[in-house]
C-alpha positions, 0 to 999 in steps of 0.5 A, a space after each residue: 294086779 294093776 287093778 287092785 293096786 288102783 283099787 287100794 290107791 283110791 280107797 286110801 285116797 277116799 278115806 285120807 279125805 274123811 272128817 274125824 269126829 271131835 272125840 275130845 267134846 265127847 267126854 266130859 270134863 269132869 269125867 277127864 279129871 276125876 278119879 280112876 274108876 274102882 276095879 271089882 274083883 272077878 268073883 263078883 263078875 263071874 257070880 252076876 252072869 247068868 247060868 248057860 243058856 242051852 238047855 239039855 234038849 239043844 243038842 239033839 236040835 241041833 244034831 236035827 238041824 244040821 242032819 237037815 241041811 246036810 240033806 238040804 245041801 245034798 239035794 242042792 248038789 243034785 240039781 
């Protein structure tokens, strides 16, 4: 217990001691002043995504897969 009380104390000492960056410069000017930006509606957003990346035969690869490395894991047991 003591040691991870001394742990935390310097970790919270080491990092009370950290610069932080001037987030302030970082965004423009004209960009704090300026207008909100337009919200889109969800239906244009949903429509712009692209179709679901696995294909019908991922399944079965990955059923392979995980049989194989349960037997991987079973040998590693063994040993």
């Amino acid at each position: 217990m003591f040691r991870k009380t001394t742990a935390l104390a310097a970790a919270l000492t080491l990092t009370a001691c950290t610069q932080f960056p001037a987030l302030d410069r970082a965004v423009p000017a004209e960009e704090q002043t300026g207008p909100y930006p337009r919200l889109a509606p969800i239906g244009a957003l949903v429509a712009q995504t692209e179709d679901p990346r696995i294909a019908p035969g991922d399944e079965a690869a990955l059923a392979a897969r995980r049989a194989a490395l349960r037997a991987r894991a079973d040998r590693l047991r063994r040993d």
